[in-house]
C-alpha positions in Angstrom: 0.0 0.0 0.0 1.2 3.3 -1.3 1.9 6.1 2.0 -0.8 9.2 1.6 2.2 11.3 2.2 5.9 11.5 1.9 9.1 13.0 3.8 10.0 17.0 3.4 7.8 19.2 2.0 4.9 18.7 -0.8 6.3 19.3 -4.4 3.9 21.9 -6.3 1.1 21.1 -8.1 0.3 22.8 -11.6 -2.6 25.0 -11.4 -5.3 23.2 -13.2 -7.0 26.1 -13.4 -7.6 29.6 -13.9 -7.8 32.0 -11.2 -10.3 33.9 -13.2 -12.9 30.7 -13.2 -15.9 31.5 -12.4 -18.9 28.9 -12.7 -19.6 27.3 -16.2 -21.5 27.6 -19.0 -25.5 25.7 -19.4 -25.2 24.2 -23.1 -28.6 22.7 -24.2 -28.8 21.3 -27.0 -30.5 22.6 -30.2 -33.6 20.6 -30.6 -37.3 20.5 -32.6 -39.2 18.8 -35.3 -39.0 22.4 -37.2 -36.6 25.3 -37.3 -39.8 27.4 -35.1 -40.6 24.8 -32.7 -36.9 24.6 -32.5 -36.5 28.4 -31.6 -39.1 28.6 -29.1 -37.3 25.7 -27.4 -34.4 27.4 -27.2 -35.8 30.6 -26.4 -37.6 28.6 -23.4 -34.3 27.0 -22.3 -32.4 30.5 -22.3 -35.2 32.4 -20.4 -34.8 29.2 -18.3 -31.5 29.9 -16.9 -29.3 28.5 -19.7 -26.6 30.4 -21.2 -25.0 28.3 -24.4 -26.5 26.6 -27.1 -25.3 23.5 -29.1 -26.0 23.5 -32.4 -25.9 21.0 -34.9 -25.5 21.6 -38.5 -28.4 19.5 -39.8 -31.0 20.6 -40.1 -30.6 24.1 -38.3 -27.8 25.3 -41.6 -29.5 22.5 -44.1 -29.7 23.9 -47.8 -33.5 24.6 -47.4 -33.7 26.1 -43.9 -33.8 29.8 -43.0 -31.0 29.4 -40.5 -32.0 32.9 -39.0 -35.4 32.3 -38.1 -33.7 28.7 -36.2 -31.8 31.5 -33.7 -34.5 34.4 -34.1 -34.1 36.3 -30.4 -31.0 34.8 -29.2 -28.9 37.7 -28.0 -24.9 36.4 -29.7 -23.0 38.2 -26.7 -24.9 36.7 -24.1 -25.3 33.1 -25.4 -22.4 30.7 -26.1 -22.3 29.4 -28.9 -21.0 25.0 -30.0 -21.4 24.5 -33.6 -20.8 20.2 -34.8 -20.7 21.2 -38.2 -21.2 18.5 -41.3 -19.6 17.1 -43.9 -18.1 20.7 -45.4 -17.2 22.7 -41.8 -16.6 26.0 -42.9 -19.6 26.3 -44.5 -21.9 25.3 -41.6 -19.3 28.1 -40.1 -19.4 30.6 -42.8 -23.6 30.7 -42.4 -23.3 31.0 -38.7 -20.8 33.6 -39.1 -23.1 35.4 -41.8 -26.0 34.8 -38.7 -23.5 36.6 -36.1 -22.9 39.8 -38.4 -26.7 40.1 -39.4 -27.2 39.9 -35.7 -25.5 43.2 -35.1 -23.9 41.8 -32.0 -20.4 43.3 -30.8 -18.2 40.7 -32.0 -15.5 41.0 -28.9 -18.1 39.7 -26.6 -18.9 36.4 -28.5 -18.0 33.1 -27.5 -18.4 31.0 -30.4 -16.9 27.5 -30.9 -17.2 26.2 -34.2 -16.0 22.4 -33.8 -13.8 21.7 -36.0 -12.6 18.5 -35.7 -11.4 15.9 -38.8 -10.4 12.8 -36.8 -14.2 12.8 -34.6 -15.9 13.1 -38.1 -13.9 10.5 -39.5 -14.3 8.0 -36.5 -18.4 8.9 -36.3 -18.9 8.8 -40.4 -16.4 6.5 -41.0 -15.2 8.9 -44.1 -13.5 12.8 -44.1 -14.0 14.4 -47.8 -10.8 15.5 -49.0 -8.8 14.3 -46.6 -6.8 15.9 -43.3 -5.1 18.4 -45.4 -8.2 19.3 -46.7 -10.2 20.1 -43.1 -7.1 21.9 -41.8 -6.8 24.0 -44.5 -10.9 24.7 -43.9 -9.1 25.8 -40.1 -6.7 27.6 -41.3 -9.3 29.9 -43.1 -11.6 30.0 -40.1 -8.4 30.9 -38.1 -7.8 33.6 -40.0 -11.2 35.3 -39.9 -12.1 35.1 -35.5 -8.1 36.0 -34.7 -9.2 39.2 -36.9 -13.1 39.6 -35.8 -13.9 37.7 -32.7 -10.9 37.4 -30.1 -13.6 34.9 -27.9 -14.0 32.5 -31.0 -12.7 29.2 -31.2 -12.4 26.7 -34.3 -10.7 23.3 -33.7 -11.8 21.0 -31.2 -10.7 17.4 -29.5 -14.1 15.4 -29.5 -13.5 12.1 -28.0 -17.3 11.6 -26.8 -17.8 9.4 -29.6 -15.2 6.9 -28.5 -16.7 7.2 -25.0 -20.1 5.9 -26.8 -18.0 3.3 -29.0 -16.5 1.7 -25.7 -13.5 3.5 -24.2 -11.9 3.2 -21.1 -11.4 6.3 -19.4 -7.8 5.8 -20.4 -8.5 5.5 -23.9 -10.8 8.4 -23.8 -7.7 10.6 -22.2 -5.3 9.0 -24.6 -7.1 9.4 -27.3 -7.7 13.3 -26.4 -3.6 13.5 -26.4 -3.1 11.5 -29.7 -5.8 13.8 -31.6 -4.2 16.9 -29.8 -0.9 16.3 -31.4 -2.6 14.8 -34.8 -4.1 18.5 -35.4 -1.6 20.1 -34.4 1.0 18.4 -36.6 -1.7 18.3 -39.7 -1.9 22.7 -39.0 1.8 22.9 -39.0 2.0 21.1 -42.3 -0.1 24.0 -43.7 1.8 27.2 -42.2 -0.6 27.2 -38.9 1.7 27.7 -36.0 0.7 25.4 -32.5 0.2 28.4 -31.0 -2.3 29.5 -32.9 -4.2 26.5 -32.6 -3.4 25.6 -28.8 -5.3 29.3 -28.5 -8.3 28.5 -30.3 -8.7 24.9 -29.6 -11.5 23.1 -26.9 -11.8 19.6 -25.6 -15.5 18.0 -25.2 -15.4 15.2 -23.3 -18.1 12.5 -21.7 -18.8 11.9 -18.2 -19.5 8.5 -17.0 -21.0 7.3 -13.9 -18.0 6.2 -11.8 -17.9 10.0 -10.2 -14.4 10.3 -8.7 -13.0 8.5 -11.7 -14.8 11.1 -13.7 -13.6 13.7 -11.5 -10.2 12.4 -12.3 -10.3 12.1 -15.9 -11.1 15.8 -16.5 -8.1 16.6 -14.4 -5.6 14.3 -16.4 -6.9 16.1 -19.4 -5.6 19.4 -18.4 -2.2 17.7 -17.3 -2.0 16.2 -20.7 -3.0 19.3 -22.5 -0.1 21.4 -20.6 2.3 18.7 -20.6 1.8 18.1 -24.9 1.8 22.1 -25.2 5.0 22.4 -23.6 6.9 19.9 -25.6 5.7 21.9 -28.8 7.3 24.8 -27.0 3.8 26.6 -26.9 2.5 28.6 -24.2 -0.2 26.5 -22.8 -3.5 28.5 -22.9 -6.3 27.1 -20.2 -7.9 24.1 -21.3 -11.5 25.0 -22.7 -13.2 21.7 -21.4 -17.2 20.8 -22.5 -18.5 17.6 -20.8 -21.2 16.3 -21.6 -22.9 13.7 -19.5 -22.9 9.6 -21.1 -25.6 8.6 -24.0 -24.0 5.4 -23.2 -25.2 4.9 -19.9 -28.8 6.4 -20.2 -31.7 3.8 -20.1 -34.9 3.1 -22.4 -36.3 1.2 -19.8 -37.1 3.0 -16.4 -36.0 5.8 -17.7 -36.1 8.2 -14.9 -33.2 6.7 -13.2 -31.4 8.4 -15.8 -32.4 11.9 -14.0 -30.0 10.1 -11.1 -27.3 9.4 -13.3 -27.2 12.6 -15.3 -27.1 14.3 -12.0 -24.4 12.3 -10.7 -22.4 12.9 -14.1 -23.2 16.5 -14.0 -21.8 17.0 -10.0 -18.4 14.7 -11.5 -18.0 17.6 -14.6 -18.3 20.7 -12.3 -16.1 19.0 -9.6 -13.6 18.1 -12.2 -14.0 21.5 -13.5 -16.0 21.6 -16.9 -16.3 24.5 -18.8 -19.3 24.1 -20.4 -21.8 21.0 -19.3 -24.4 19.4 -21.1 -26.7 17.1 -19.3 -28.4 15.2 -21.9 -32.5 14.4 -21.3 -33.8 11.7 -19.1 -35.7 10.6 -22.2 -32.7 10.7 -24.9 -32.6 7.1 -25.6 -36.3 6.7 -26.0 -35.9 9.1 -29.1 -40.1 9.3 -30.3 -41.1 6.5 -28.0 -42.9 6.6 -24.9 -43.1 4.8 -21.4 -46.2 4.4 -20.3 -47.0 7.1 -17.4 -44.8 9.5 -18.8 -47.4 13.0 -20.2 -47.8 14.3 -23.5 -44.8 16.6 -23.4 -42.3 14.0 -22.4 -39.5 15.8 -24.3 -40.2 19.0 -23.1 -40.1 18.1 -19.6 -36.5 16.0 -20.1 -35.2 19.1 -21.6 -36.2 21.1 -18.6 -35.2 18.5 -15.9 -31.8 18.5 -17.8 -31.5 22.3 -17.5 -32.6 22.6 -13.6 -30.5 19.8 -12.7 -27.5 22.2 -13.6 -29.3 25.2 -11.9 -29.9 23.4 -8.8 -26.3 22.6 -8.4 -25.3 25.8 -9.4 -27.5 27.9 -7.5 -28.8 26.0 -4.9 -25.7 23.8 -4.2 -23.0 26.8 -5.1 -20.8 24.4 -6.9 -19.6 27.3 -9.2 -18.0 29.4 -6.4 -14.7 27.3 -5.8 -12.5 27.4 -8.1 -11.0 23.7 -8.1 -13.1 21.7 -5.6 -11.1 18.6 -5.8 -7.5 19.8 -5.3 -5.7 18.9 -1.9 -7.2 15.6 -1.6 -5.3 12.9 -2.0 -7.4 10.0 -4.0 -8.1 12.4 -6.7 -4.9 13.6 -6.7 -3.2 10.5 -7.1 -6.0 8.9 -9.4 -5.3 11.9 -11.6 -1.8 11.1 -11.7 -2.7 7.7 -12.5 -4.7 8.1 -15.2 -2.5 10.6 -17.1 0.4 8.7 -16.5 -1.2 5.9 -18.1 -3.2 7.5 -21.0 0.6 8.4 -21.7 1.9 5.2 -22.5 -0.9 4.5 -24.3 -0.7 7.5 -26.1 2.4 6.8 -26.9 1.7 3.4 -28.6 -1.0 5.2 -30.5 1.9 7.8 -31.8 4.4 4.6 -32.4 1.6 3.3 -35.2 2.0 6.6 -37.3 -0.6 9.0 -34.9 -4.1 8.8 -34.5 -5.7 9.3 -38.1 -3.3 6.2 -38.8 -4.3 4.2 -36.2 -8.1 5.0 -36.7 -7.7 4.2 -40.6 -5.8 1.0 -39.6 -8.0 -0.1 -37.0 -5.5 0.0 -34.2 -8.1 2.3 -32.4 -11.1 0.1 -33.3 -9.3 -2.9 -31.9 -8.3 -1.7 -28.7 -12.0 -0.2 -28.1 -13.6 -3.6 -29.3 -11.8 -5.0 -26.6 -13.1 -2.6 -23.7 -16.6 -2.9 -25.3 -16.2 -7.1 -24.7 -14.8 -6.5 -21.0 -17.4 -3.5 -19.9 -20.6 -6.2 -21.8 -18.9 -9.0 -19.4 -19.1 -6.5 -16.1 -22.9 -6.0 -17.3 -23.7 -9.8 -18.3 -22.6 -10.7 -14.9 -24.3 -8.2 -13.3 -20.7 -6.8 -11.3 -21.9 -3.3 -13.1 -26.0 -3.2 -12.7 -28.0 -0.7 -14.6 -31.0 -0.1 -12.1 -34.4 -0.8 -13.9 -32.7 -2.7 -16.6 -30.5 -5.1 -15.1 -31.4 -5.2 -11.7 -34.8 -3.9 -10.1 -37.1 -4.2 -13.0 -40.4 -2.8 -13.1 -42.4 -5.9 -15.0 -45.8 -3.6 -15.1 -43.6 -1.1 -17.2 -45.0 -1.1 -20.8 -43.1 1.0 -23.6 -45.2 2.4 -26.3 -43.5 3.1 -29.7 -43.8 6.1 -31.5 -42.8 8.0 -34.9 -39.7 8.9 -34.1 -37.4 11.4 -32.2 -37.7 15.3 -31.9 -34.6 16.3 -33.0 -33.3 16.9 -36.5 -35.8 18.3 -39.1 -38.4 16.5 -41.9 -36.4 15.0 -44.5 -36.4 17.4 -48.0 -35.3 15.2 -50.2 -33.2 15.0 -53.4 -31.1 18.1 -53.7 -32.1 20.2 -57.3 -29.5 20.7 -59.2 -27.5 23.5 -59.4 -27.1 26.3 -61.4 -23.1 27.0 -62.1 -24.1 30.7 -62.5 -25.1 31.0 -59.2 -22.0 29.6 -57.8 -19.9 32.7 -57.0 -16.2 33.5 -57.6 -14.5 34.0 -54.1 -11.0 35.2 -53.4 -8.2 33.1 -52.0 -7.6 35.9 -49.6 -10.0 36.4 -46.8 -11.9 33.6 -48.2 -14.1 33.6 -45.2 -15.4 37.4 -45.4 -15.8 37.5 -48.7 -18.0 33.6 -48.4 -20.0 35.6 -45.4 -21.0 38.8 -48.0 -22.0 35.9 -50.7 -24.2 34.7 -48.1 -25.8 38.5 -47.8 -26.3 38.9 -51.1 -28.5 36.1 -51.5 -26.3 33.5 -52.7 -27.8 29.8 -51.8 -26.3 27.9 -49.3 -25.6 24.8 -52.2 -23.7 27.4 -54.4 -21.8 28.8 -52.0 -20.6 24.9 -50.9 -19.7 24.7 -54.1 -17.6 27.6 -54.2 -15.9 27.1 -50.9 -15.0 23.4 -52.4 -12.9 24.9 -55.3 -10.6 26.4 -53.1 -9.8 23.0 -51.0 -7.3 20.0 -52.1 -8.3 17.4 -54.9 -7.6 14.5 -52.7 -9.4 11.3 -52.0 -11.6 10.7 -48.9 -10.0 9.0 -46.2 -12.4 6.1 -45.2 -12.5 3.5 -42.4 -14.9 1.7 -40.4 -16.9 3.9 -38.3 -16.9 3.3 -34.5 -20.0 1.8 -33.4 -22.2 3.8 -30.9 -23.0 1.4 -28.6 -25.3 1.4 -24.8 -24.8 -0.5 -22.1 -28.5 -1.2 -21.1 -29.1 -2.6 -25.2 -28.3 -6.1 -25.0 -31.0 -6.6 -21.7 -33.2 -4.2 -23.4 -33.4 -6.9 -26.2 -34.2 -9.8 -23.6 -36.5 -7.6 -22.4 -38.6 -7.0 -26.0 -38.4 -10.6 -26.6 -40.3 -11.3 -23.3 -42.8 -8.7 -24.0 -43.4 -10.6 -27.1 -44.4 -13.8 -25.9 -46.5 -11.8 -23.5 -48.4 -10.6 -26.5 -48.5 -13.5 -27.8 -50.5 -16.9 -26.9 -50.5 -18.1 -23.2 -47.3 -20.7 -23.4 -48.0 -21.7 -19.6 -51.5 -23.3 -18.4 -50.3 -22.7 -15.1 -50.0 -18.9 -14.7 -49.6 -16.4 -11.3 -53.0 -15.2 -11.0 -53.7 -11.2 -13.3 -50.2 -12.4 -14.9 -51.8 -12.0 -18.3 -50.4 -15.0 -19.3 -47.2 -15.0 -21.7 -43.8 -16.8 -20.0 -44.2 -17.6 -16.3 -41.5 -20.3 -14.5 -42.6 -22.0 -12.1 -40.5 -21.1 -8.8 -39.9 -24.4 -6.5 -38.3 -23.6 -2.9 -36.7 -26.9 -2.4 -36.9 -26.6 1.5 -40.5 -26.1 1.2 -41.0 -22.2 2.4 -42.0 -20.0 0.0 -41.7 -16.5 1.7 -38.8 -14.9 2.3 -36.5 -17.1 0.0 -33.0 -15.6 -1.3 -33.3 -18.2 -4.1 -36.8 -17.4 -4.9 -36.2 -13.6 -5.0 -33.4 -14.0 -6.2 -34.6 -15.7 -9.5 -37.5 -13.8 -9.7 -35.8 -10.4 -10.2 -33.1 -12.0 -12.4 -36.2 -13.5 -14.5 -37.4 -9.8 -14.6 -34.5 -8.3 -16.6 -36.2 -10.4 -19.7 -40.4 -9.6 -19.2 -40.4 -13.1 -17.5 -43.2 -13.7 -14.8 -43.1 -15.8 -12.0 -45.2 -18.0 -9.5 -44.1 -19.8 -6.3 -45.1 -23.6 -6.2 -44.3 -25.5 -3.2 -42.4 -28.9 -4.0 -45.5 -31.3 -3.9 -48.0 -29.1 -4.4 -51.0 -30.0 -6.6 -51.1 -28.0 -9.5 -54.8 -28.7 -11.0 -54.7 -25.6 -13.9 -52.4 -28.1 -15.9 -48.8 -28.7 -16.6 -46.3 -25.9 -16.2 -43.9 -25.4 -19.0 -40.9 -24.5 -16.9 -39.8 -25.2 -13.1 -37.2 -23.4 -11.1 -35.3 -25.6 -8.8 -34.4 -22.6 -5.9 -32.0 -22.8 -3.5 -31.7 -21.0 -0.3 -29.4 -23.1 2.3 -27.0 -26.3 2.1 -30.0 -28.5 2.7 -31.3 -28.0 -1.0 -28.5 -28.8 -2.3 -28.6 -32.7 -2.0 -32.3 -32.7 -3.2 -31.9 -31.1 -6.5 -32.0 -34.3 -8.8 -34.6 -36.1 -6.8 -37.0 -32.5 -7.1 -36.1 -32.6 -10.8 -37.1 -36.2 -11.0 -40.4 -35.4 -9.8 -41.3 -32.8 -11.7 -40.7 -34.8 -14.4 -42.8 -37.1 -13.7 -44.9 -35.1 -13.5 -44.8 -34.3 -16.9 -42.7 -30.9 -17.3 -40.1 -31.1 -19.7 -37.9 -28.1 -18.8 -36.6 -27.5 -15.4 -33.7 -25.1 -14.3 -32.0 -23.9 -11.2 -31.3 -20.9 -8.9 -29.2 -20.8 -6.2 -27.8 -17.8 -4.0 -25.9 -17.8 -0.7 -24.6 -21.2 -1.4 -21.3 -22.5 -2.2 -21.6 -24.9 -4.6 -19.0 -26.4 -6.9 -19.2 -26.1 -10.4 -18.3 -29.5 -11.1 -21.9 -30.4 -9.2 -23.8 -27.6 -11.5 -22.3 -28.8 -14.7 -23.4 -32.5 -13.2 -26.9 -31.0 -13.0 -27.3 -29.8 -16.7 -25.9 -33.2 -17.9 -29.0 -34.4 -16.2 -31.2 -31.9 -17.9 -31.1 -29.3 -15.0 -30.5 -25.9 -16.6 -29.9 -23.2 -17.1 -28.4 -22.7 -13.5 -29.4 -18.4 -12.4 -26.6 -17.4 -9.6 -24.8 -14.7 -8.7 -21.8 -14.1 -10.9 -23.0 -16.0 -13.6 -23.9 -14.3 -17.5 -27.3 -13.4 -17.1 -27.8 -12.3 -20.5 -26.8 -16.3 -21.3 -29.2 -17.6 -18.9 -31.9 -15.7 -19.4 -31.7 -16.2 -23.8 -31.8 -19.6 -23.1 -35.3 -19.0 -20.5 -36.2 -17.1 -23.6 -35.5 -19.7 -26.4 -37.1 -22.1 -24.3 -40.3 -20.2 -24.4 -40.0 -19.4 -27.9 -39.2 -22.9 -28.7 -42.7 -23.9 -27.1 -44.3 -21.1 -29.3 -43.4 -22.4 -32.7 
């Protein structure tokens, strides 16, 4: 065990942040079916007590939208402003830059971030047009226009939220960061961009998980890593700008206002770990159009605002904002931080060895090493050591989920583009591409013609192409038990012998082997595990007369030592009797697995305990059910 202290006195501790923090910025995101339902959402959210807005190219700068109407009332000097622009960056940039100037708001009090980030795009789409030279060289025209108009403006940015969402370890997340720091600012420098001029206009967005101090941690490492990679490119390290945003990967469809707990618990890890900007995404995110039953008519409306006042509460209520850097001085966070930066280092470093990060990702060196934390984090959730509350553990089975038409966000589909008309395209200057792309814009040049233009001026190169990162969360695979046990439900009665109002569908039979049915670990046990998958249950004592029929499946339970010895001789019985499939639970007893895999060569499986793959066990409940129905 490591000492919490050492001999003579404490070496420093970089600052990890400003003296001139105060507080952190509200982001909501951009959201509605239509650019005007869109604007009165976010003119709710801002009169609301948020103070930033993140956009998202489509549809709010689509070809056919009027992009101005989308941000009508929103006050640019008051509001920050995240753009995730498309396919062609500085064009989703140039319009909201045209927006800005029509706006009429003083440009030295903007805070715009325009997102421009290659290597995310490439990971997320799985293809980047033109190539890395190409998007820098869409920075290096960006750069030049805020460093001369809007001294508060940024334009590249480290994303690694969608690696979070494809699997990552908080060490790949951190390493990742480091790898894609270096990667743009190697890929400027080949263009004339100096690192200090990007370190200066450069943000990180990170994700926030649910393992709080951890969290905590990881936001620290990231402004180690940011100073310690600025300082070996002999750049004056500016303060790490730092959005977190709190995990799509951990939020829920089912029960899905436990996910107001765990975006609150994500949100406390960001401000403690000292986020910027925070987003806390809606309880009812992963639902997207659908609906559980209970929740009103303006489900999405009231996630948005729950999302937004959880942020006020601990802002205003709780006065997070007023210390500067809660979590310095104590030692476990200290040290974890150390930890994890030391060790998103090395692997860093391995990720530099294969040629940097837009090799690796191309190469699937990245891909491999997150397909690997994906198959160790789905074994943490199969065996239950990570639960998901009300979908792996503590599963409502009166919850019904009612599907719907779709999610809010993102705008009606318009169809095939029209082609265009090459007069309309207009001739733009190689010199101050961007102001000159903005006055197009104000002279009524369409949004199409203008991409067009702004295409000309960028390298003829092919598109880098890999295989995108899946997007993948944690509560999916139980989720899917769970539909396939609503489906027998809908279906025929498979069991004559059903608990009484269980609406028939799959019900096992529960058998306490030493004869007491309330009260039983093994029982309870097995009936929450049988849960997780829409799987009803009813408690038969061993013996008992069962005059409705036949059960389909028996559950052999086990509570005590004593059980243990009448297992085969219960299974016998029941067979006898006629059932054909009969399984076993067993909690709070030690029992060798030699014995268990005895049992299922005499037909006694699957065998439910603690520690065991759940999702395993409870397909094969399932396929016996299904089996039945064919």
């Amino acid at each position: 065990m490591q000492t919490v202290y050492s001999e003579g006195p404490a070496a420093p501790q970089p600052a990890l942040r400003s003296p001139h923090h105060a507080g952190w910025v509200k982001l909501v995101p951009w959201s509605g079916s239509d650019l005007a339902q869109g604007n009165r959402e976010v003119l709710r959210q801002l009169e609301g007590g948020a103070d930033g807005v993140w956009l998202r190219a489509a549809p709010l700068l689509s070809e056919n939208a009027d992009w101005r109407q989308a941000l009508a009332g929103v006050l640019p000097e008051a509001v920050a402003l995240h753009l995730d622009g498309g396919e062609l960056p500085l064009g989703d940039a140039v319009q909201l830059l045209a927006w800005l100037r029509h706006s009429g708001a003083d440009a030295a009090a903007c805070r715009l971030d325009l997102g421009l980030d290659p290597l995310a795009a490439l990971a997320r789409t799985g293809s980047l047009v033109g190539g890395m030279n190409a998007a820098f060289r869409q920075g290096a025209h960006l750069l030049d226009y805020v460093e001369a108009e809007l001294p508060l403006a940024r334009v590249f940015r480290i994303d690694t939220s969608g690696y979070h969402l494809a699997g990552a370890s908080e060490i790949q997340e951190l390493a990742c960061a480091a790898a894609s720091l270096v990667e743009t600012l190697r890929g400027a420098l080949a263009i004339g961009v100096s690192p200090q001029r990007v370190a200066e206009r450069c943000s990180l967005r990170l994700a926030v998980g649910p393992e709080c101090f951890l969290e905590i941690a990881k936001l620290r490492a990231a402004r180690l890593l940011w100073r310690r990679i600025l300082e070996a490119a002999e750049v004056e390290p500016p303060d790490a700008q730092i959005h977190a945003l709190t995990s799509a990967r951990t939020l829920s469809r089912r029960d899905p206002w436990v996910n107001l707990l765990r975006g609150t618990t994500q949100c406390f890890a960001a401000i403690l770990g000292g986020a910027d900007a925070i987003t806390v995404l809606p309880f009812d995110h992963a639902l997207g159009g659908d609906r559980v039953a209970g929740m009103p008519p303006d489900a999405a409306a009231l996630g948005r605002r729950l999302a937004r006042n959880t942020q006020l509460v601990l802002d205003q209520e709780a006065q997070l904002g007023k210390v500067q850097d809660p979590a310095a001085g104590s030692y476990a966070i200290e040290s974890l931080t150390r930890d994890l930066a030391a060790a998103a280092w090395s692997l860093f470093q391995e990720i530099e060895s294969e040629g940097g990060m837009a090799a690796a990702l191309q190469h699937g060196g990245i891909g491999r090493r997150l397909q690997q934390s994906r198959a160790r984090r789905a074994e943490q959730l199969a065996t239950r050591e990570q639960r998901l509350t009300g979908v792996s553990a503590f599963a409502d089975l009166e919850e019904s989920l009612h599907h719907g038409t779709g999610g809010v966000e993102g705008g009606a589909d318009t169809g095939a583009a029209a082609a265009l008309d090459p007069a309309l395209v207009p001739v733009l200057p190689a010199d101050h591409l961007v102001q000159a792309a903005i006055t197009a814009l104000e002279k009524g040049t369409p949004a199409a013609a203008l991409e067009a233009a702004l295409r000309s001026f960028l390298p003829n190169q092919e598109a880098l192409t890999m295989e995108a990162l899946p997007w993948v969360r944690d509560a999916e695979v139980f989720e899917g038990l769970r539909a396939r046990g609503e489906a027998l439900a809908a279906g025929a009665c498979l069991d004559p012998v059903t608990a009484p109002g269980s609406g028939g569908g799959a019900v096992v039979h529960l058998v306490p082997l030493d004869g007491k049915a309330e009260n039983h670990a093994g029982v309870s046990f097995c009936a929450g595990l049988l849960a997780v998958a829409g799987v009803r249950s009813a408690v038969t004592l061993p013996g008992q007369e069962v005059p409705q029929g036949i059960p389909a499946l028996v559950c052999l339970c086990l509570e005590s030592e004593a059980g243990v010895s009448q297992v085969l001789e219960g299974a016998a019985q029941w067979r006898a009797r006629g059932v054909r499939q009969i399984m076993l639970a067993s909690t709070q007893v030690q029992i060798e697995t030699a014995q268990g895999q005895a049992w299922a060569a005499d037909g006694v499986a699957p065998w439910l305990r603690p520690g065991a793959d759940a999702v395993a066990a409870l397909d094969q409940v399932l396929s016996m059910f299904e089996e039945a129905a064919r």
